[in-house]
MARBA-3410 file (N, C-alpha, C, O; in Angstrom, 1 decimal):
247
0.8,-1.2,0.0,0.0,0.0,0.0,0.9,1.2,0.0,1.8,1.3,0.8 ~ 0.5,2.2,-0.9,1.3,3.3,-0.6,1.1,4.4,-0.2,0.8,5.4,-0.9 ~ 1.4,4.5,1.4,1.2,5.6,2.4,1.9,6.3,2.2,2.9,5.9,1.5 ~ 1.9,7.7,2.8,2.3,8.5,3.1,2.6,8.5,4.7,1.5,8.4,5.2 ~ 3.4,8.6,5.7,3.6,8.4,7.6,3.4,9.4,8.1,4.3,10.1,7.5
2.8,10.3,8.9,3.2,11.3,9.5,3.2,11.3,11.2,2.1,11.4,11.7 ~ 3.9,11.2,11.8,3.6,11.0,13.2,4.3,12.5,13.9,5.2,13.3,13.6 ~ 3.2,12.3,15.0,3.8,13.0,16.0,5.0,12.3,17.3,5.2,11.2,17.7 ~ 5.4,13.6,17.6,6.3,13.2,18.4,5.8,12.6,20.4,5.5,11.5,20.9 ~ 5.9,13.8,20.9,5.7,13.9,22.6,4.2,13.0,22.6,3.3,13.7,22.1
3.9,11.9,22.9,2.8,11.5,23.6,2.2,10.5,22.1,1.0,10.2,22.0 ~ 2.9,10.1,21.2,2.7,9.4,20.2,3.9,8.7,20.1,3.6,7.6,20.5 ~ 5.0,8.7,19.7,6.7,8.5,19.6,6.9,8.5,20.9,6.3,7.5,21.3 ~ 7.3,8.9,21.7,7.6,9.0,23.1,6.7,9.5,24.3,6.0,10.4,24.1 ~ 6.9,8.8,25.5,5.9,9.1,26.8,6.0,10.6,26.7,6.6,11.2,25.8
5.4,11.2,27.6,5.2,12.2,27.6,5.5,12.5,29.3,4.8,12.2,30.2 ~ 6.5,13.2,29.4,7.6,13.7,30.7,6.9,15.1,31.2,6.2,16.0,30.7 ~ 7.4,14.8,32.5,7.2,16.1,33.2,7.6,17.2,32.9,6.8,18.1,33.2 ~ 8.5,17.4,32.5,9.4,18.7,31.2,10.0,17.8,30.0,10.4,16.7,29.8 ~ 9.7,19.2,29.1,9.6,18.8,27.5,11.0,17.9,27.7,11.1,16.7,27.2
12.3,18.6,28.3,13.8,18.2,28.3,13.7,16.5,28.5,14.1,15.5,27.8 ~ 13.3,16.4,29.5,13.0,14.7,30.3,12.5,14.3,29.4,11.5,13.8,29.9 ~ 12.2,14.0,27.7,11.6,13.0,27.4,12.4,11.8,27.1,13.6,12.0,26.8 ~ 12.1,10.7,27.2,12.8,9.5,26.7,12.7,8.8,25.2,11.7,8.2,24.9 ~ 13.7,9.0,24.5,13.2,8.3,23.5,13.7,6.7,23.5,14.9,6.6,23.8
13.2,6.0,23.3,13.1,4.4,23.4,14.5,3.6,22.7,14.3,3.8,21.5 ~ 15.4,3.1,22.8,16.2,2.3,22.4,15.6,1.9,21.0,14.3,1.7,21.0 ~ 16.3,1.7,19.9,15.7,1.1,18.5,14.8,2.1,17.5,14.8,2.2,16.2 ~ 13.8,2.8,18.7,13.4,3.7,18.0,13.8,4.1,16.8,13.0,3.7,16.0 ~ 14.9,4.9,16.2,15.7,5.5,15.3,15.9,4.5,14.3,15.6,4.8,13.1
16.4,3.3,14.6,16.6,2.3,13.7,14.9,2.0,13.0,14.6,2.1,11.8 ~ 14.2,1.8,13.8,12.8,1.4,13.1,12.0,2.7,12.1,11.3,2.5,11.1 ~ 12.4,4.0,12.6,11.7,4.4,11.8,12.5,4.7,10.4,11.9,4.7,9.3 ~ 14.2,4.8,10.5,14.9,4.7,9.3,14.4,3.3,8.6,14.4,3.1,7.3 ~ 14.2,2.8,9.0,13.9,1.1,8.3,12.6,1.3,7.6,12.2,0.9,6.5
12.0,1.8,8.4,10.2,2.3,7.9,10.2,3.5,7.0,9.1,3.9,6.5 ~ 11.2,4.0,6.7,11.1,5.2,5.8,11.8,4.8,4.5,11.5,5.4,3.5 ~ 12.8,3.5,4.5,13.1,3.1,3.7,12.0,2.0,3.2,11.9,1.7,2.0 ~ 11.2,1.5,3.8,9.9,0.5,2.8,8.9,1.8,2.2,8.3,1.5,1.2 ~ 8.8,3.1,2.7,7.8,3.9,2.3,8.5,4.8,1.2,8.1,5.9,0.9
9.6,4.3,0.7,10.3,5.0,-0.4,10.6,6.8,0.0,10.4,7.8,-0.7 ~ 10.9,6.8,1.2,11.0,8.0,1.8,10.2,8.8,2.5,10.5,9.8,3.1 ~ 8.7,8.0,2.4,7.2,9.2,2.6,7.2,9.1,4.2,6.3,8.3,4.8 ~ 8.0,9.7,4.9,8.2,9.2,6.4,8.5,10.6,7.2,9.7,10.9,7.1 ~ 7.6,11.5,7.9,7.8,12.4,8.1,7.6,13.4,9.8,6.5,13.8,9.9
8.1,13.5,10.4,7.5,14.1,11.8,7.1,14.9,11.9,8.0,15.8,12.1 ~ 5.8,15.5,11.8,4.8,16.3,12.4,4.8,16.9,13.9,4.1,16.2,14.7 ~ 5.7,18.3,14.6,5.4,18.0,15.7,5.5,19.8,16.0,5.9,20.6,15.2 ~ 4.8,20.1,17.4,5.3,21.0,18.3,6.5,21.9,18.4,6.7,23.1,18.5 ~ 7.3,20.9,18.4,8.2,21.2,18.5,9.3,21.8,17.2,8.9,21.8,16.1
11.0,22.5,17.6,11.4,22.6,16.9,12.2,21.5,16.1,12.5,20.5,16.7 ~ 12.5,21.7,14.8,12.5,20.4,13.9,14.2,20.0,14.7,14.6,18.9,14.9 ~ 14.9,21.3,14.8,16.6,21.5,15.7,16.7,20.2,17.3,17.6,19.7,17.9 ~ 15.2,20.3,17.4,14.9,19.5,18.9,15.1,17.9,18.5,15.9,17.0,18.8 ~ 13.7,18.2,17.3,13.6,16.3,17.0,15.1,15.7,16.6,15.6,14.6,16.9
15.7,16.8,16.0,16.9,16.7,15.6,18.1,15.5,17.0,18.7,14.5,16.8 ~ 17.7,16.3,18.0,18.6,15.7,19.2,18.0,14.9,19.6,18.7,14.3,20.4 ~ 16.6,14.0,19.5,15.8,13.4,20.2,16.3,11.8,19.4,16.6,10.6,19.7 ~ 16.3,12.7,18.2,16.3,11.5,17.0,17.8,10.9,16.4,17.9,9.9,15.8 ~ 18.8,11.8,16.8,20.4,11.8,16.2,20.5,10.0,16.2,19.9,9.1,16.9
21.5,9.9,15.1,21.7,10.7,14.7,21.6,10.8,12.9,22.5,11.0,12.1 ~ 19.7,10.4,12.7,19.2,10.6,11.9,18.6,11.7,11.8,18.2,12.2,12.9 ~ 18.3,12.6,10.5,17.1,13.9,10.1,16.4,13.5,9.1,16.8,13.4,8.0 ~ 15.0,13.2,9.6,14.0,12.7,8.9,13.3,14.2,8.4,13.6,15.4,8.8 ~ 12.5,13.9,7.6,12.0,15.1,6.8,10.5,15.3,8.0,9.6,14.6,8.3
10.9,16.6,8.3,9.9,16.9,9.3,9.3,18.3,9.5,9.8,19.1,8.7 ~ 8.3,18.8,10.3,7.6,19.9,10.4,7.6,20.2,11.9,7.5,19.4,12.8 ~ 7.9,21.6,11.9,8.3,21.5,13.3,7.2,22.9,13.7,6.4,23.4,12.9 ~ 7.2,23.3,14.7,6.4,24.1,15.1,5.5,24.5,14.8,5.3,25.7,14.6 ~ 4.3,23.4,14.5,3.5,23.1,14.0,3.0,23.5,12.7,1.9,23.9,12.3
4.6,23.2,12.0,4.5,23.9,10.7,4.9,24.9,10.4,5.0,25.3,9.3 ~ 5.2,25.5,11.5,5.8,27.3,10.9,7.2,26.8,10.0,7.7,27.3,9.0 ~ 7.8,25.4,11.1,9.2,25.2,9.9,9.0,24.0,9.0,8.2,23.2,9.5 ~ 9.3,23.9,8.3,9.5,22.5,7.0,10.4,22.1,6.5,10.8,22.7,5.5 ~ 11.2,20.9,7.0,12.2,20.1,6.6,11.7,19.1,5.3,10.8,18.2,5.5
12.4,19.3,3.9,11.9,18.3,2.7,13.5,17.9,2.3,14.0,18.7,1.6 ~ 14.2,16.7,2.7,15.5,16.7,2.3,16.3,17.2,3.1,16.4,16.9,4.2 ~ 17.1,18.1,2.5,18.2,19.1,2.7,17.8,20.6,4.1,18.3,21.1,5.1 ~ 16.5,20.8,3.1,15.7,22.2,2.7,15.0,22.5,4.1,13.9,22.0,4.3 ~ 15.6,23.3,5.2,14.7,24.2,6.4,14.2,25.3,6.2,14.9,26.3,6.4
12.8,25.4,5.8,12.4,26.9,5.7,11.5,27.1,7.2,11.2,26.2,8.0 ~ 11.1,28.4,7.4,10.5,29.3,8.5,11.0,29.2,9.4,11.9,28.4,9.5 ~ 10.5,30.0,10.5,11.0,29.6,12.3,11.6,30.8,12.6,11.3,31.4,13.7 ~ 12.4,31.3,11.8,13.0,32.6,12.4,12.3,33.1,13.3,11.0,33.1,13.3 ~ 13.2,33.5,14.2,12.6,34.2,15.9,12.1,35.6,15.2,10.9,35.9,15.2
13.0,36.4,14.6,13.4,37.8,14.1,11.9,38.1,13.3,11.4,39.2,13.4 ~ 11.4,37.2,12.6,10.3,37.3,11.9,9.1,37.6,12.7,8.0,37.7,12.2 ~ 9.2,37.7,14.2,8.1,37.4,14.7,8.3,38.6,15.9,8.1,38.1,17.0 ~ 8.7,40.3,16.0,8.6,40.8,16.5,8.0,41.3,17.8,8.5,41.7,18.8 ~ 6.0,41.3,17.2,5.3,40.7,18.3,5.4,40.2,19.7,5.3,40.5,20.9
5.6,39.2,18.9,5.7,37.6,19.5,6.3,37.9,20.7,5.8,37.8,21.8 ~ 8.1,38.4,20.3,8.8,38.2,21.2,8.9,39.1,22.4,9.9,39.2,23.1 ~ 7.6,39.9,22.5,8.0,40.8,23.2,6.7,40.6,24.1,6.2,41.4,24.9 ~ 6.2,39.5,23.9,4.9,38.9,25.1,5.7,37.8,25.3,5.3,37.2,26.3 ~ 6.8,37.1,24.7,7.6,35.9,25.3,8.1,36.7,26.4,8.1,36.0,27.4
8.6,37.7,26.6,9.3,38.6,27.8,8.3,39.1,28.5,8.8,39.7,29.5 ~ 7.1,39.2,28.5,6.3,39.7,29.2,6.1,38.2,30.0,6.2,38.1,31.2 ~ 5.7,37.1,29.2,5.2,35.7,30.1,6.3,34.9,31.1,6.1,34.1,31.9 ~ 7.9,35.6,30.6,8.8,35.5,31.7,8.6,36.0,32.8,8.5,35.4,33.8 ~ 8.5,37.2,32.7,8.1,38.0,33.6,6.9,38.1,35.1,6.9,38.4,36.3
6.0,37.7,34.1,5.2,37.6,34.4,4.4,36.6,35.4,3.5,36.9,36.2 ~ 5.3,34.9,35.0,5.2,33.5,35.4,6.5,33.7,36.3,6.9,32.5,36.6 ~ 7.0,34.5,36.7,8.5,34.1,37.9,7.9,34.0,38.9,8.7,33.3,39.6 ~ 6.5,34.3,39.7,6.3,33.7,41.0,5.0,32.1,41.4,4.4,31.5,42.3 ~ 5.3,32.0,39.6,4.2,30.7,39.4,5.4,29.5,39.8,6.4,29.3,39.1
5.1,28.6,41.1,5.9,27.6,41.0,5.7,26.5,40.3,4.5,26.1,40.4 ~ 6.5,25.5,39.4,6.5,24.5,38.4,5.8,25.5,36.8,4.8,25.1,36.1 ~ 6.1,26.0,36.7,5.2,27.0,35.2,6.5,27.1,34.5,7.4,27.7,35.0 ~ 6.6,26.6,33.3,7.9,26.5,32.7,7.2,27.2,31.2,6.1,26.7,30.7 ~ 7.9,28.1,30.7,7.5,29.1,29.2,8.9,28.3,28.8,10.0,28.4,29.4
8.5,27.4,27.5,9.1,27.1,26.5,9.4,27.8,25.5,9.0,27.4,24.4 ~ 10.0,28.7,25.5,10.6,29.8,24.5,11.1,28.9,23.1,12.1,28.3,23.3 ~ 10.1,28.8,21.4,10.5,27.9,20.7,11.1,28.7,19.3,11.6,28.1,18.3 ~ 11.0,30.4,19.6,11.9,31.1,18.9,10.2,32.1,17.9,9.7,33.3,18.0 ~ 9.9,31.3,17.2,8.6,31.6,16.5,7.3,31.1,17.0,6.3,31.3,16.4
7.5,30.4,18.5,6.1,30.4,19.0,6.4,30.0,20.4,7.6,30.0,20.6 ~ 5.8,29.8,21.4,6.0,30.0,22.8,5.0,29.3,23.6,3.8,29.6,23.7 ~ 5.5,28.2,24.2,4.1,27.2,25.1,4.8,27.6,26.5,6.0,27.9,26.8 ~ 3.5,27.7,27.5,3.4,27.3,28.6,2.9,26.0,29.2,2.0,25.4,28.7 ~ 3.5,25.7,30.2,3.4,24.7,30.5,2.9,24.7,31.8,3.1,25.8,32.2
2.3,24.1,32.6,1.6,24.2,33.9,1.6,22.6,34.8,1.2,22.4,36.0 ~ 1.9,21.6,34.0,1.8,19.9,34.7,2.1,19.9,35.7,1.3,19.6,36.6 ~ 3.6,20.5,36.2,3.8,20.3,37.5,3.2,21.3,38.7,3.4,21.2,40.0 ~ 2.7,22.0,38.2,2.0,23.4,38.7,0.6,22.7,39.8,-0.1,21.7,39.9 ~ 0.7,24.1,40.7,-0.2,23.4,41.6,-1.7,24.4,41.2,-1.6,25.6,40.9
-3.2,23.7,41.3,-4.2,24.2,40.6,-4.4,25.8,40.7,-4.5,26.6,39.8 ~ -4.3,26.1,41.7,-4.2,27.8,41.6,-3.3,28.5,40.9,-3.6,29.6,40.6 ~ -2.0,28.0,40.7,-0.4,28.2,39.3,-1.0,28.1,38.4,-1.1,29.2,37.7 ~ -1.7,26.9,37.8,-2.0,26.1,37.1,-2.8,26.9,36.2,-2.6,27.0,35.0 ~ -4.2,27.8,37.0,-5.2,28.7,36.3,-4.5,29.4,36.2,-4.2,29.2,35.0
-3.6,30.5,36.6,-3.1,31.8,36.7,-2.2,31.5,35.3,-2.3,32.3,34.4 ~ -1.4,30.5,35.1,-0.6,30.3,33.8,-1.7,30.2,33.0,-1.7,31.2,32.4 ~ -2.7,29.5,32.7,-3.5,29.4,31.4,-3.8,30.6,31.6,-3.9,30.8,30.4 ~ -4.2,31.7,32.2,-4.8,33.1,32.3,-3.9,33.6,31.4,-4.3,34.1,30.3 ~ -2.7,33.5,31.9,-1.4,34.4,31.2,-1.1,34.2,29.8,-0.7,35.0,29.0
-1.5,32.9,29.6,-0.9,32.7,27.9,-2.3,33.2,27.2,-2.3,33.8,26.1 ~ -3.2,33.0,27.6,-4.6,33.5,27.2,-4.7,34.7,27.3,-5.3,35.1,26.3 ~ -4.3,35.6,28.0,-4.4,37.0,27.7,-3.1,37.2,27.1,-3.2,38.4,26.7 ~ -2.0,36.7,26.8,-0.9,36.9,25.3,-1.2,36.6,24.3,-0.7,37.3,23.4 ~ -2.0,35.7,24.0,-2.4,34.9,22.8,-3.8,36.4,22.8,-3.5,37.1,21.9
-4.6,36.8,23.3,-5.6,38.2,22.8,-4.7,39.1,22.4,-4.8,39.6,21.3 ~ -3.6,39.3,23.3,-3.4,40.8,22.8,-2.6,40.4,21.8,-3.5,41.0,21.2 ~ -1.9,40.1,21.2,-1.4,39.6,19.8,-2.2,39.6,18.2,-1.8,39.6,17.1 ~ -3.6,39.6,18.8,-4.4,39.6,17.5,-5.0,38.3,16.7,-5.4,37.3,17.3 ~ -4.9,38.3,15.3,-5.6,37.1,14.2,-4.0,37.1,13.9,-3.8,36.3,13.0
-2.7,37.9,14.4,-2.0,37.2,13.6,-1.5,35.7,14.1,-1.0,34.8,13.5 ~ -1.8,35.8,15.4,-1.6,34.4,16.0,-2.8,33.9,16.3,-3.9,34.4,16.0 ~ -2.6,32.5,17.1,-3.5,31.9,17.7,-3.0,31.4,18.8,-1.8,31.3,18.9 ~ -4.0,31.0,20.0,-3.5,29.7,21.0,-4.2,28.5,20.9,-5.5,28.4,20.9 ~ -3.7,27.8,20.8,-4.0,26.2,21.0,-3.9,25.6,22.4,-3.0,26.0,23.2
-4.5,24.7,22.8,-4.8,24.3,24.6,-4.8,22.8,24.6,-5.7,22.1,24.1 ~ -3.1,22.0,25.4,-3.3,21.0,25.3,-3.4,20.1,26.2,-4.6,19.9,26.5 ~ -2.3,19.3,27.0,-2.8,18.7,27.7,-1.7,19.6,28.7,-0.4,19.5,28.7 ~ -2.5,20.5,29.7,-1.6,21.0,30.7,-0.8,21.6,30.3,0.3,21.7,31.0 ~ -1.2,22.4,28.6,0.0,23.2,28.0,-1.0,24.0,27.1,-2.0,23.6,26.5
-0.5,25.6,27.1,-1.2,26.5,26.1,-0.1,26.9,25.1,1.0,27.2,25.7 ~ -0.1,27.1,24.2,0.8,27.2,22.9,0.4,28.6,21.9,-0.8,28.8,21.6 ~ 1.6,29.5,21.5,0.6,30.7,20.8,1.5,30.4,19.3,2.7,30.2,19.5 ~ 1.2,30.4,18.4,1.2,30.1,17.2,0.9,30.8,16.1,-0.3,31.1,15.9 ~ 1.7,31.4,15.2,1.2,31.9,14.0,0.0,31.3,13.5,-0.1,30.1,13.4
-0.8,32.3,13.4,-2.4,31.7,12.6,-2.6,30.9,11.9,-3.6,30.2,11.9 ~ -1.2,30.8,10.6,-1.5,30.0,9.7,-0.8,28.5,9.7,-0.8,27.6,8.8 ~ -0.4,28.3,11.0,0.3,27.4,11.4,-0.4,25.9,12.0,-0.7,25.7,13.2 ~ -0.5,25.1,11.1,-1.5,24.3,11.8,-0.5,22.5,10.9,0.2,22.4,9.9 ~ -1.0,21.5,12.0,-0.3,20.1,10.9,-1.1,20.2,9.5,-0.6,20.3,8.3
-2.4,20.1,9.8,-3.1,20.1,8.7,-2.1,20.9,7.6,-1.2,20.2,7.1 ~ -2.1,22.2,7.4,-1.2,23.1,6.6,-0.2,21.9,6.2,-0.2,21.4,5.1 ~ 0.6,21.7,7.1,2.0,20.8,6.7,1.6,19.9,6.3,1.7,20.1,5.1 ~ 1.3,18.9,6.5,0.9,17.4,6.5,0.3,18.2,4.6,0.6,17.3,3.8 ~ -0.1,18.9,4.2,-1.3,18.7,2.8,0.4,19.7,2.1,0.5,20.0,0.9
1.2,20.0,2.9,2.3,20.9,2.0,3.2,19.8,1.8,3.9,20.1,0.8 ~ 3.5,18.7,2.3,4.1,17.5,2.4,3.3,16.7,0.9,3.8,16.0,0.1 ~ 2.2,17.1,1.0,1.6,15.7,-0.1,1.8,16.5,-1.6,1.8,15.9,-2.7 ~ 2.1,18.0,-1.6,2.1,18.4,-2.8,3.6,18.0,-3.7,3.8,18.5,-4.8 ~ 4.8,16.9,-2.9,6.0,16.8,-3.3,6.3,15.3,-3.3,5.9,14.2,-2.9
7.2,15.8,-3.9,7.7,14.1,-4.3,8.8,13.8,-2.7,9.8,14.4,-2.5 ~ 8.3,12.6,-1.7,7.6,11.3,-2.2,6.3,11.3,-1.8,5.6,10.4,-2.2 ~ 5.8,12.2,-1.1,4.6,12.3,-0.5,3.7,12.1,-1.9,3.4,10.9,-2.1 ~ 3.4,13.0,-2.8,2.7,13.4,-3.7,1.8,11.6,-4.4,2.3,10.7,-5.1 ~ 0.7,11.7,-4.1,-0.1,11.0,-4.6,0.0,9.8,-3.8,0.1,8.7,-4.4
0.1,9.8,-2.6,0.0,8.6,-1.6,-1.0,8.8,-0.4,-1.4,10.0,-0.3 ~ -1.4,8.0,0.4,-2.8,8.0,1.2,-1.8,8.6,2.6,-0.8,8.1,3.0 ~ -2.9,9.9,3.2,-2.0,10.1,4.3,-2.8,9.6,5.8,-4.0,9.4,6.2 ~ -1.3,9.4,6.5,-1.6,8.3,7.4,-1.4,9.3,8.9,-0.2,9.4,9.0 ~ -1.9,9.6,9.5,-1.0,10.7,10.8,-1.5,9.9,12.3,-2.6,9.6,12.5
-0.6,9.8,13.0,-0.3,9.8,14.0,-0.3,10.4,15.1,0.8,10.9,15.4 ~ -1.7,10.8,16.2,-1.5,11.8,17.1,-1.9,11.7,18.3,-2.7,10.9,18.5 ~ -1.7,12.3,19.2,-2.3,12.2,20.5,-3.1,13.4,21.5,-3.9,13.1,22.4 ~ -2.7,14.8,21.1,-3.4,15.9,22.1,-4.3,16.4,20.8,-4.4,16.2,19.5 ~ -5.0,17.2,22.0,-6.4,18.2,21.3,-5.4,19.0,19.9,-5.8,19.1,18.7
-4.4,19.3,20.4,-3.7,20.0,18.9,-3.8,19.0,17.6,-3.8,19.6,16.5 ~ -3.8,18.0,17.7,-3.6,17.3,16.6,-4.8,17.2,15.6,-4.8,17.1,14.4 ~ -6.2,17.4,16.9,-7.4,17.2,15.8,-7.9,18.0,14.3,-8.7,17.7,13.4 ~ -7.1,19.0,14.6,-7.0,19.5,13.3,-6.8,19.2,11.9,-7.5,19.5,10.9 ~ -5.4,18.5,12.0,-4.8,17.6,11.1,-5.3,16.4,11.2,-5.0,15.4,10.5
-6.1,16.3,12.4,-7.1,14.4,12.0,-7.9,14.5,11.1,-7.9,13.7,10.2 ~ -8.8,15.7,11.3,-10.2,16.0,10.1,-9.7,16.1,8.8,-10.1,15.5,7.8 ~ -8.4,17.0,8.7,-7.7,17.5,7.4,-7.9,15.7,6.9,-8.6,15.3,6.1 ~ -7.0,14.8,7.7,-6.4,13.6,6.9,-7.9,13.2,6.3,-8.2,13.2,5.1 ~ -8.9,13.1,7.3,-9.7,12.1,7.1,-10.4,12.9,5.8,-10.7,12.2,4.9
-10.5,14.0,5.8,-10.9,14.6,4.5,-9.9,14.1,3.5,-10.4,13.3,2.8 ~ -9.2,14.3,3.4,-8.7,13.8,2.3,-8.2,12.5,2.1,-7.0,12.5,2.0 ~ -8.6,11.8,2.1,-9.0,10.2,2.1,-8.1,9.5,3.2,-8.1,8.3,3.4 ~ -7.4,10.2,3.7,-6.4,9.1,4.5,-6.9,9.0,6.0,-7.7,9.9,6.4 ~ -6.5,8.1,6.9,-6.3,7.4,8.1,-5.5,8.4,9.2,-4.3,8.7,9.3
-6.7,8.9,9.9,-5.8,9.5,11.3,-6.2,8.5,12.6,-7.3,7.9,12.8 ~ -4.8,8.4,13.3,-5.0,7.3,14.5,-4.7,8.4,15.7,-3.7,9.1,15.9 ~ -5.9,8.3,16.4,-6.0,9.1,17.9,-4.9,8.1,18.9,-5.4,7.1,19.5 ~ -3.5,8.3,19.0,-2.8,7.8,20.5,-3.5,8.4,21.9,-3.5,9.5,22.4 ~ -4.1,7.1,22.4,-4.9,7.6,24.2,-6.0,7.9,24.0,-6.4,8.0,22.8
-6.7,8.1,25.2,-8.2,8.3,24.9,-8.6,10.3,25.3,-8.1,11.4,25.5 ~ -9.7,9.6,24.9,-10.1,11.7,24.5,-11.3,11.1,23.5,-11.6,10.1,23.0 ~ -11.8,12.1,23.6,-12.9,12.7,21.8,-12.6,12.9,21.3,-11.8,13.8,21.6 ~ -12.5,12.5,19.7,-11.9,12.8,18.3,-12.0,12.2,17.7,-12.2,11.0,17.8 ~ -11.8,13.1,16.6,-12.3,13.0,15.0,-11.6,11.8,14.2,-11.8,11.4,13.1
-10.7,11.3,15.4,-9.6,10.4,13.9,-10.8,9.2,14.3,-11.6,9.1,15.2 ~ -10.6,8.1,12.8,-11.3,7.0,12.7,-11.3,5.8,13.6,-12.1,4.9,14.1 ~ -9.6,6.3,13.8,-8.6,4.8,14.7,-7.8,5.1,15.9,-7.1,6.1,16.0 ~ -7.7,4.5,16.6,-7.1,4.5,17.9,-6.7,3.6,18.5,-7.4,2.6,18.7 ~ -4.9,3.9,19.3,-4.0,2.7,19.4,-4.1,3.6,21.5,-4.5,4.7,21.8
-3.7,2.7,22.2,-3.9,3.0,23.3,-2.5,4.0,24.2,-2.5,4.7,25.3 ~ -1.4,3.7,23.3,-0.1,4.8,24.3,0.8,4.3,22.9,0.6,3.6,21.9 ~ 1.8,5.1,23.6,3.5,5.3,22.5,3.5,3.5,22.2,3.4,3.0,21.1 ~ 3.7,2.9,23.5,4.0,1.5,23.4,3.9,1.0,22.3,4.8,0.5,21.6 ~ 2.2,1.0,22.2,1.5,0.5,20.9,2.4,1.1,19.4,3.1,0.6,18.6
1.8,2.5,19.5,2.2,2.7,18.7,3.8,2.3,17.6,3.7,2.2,16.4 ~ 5.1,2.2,18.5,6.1,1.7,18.6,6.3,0.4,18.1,7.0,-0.1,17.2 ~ 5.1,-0.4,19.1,5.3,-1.6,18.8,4.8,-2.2,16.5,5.2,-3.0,15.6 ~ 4.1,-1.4,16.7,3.3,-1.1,15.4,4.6,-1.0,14.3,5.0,-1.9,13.5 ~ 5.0,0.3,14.5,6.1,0.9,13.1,7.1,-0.4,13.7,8.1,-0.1,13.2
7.2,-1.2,14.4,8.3,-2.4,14.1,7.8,-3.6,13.5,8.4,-4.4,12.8 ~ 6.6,-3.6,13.7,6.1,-4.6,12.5,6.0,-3.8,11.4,6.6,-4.4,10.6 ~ 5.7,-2.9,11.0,5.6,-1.6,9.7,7.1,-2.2,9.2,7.2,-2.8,8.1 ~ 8.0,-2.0,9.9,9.6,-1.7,9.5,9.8,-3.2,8.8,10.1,-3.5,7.7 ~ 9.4,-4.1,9.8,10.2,-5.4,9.5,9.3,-6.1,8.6,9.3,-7.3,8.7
8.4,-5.5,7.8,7.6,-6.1,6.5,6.8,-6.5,6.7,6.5,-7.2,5.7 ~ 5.7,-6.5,7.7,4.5,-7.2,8.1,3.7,-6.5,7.1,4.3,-5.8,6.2 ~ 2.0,-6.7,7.1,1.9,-6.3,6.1,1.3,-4.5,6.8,1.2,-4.6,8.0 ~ 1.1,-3.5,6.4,0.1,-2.1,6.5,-1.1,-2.5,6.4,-1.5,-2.7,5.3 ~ -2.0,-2.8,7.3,-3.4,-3.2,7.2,-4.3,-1.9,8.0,-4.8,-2.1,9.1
-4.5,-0.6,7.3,-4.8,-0.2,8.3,-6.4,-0.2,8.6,-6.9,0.6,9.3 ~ -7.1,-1.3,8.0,-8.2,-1.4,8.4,-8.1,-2.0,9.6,-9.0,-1.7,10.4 ~ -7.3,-2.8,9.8,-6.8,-4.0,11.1,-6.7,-2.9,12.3,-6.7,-3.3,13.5 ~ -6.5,-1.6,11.9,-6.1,-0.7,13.5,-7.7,-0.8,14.3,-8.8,-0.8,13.7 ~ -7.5,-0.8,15.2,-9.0,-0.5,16.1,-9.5,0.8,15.7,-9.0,1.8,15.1
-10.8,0.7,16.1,-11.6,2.0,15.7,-11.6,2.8,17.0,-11.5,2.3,18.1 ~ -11.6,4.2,16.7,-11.5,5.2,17.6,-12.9,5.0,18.6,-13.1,5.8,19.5
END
């Protein structure tokens, strides 16, 4: 069958840690998905949050063709376009206000990602916890339609408007190897539903990692699974993805 892969990273690929830094990526991991990008004739790609420079270290010391802040950057090959910090003037001057602003929130960690900026609140105790989603919510208003915020799990994120997987994941299908192959995405938080509907519109398979409400068709229960999955993918079993469970 000829898919197109797109997965996400934190809470799909790997557990999902108390700080972004703490994640673990799994032993073999790296091997299986090079092995899986070589049966997909290349169409093998990371969709994530994050910056593409991060997956970069998570993943060494392979660079898979990837989308990183939720698209603002695009790795095709060689080729990194967007992300610049400098492009985003705005931006950076409510990233120094939400420093500021979160220094007496204990556990509240602002992920400074250069062209977009999450707060984090997990280890935060519930009164931190409101006061940080307050803070990125009233950054994310006064910024305008040029951005947006997105709300995930115990994280608010502010984002260029036009910045969504969907965008990426359909900028990915317009090139060679993606181009004319069924797309398959991989995801786990409220951010992803976006790019679930996008797939399912356009004829391909989105799989919900964990439980929640959503739009994808299919759903695998944690990374584990998932993991366990792209190693039969890798080692030639067959792609059956009517075989995944339904959402």
């Amino acid at each position: 069958m000829d898919i197109a892969l797109f997965l996400d990273f934190d809470g799909t690929l790997a557990e999902i840690a108390p700080r972004p830094d703490a994640v673990q990526v799994e032993p073999g991991l790296v091997t299986t998905l090079e092995r899986l990008r070589l049966r997909l004739g290349g169409a093998l790609a990371i969709v994530t949050g994050r910056p593409v420079s991060v997956i970069d270290g998570f993943l060494a010391p392979s660079q898979l063709d990837a989308a990183g802040l939720h698209g603002v950057e695009r790795r095709l090959g060689a080729a990194l376009t967007g992300g610049r910090p400098e492009d985003h003037p705005d931006l950076r001057r409510q990233v120094e206000r939400l420093h500021a602003d979160s220094a007496a929130l204990a556990n509240v960690l602002i992920e400074d990602k250069g062209a977009s900026v999450a707060v984090h609140w997990r280890l935060a105790s519930p009164d931190d916890a409101g006061r940080a989603e307050a803070l990125v919510k009233a950054a994310a208003g006064s910024l305008g339609r040029s951005y947006r915020l997105q709300l995930g799990k115990a994280v608010g994120e502010i984002v260029p408007a036009q910045a969504t997987k969907a965008h990426a994941i359909r900028g990915f299908l317009e090139q060679a190897p993606y181009a004319g192959r069924r797309p398959v995405f991989f995801g786990d938080d409220r951010t992803d539903e976006i790019a679930f509907a996008s797939v399912e519109e356009d004829g391909g398979v989105a799989v919900r990692v964990g439980d929640g409400e959503t739009v994808a068709s299919r759903r695998l229960p944690d990374p584990a699974a998932v993991r366990a999955l792209l190693r039969d993918w890798a080692e030639g079993r067959a792609i059956d993805l009517e075989a995944l469970p339904p959402a």
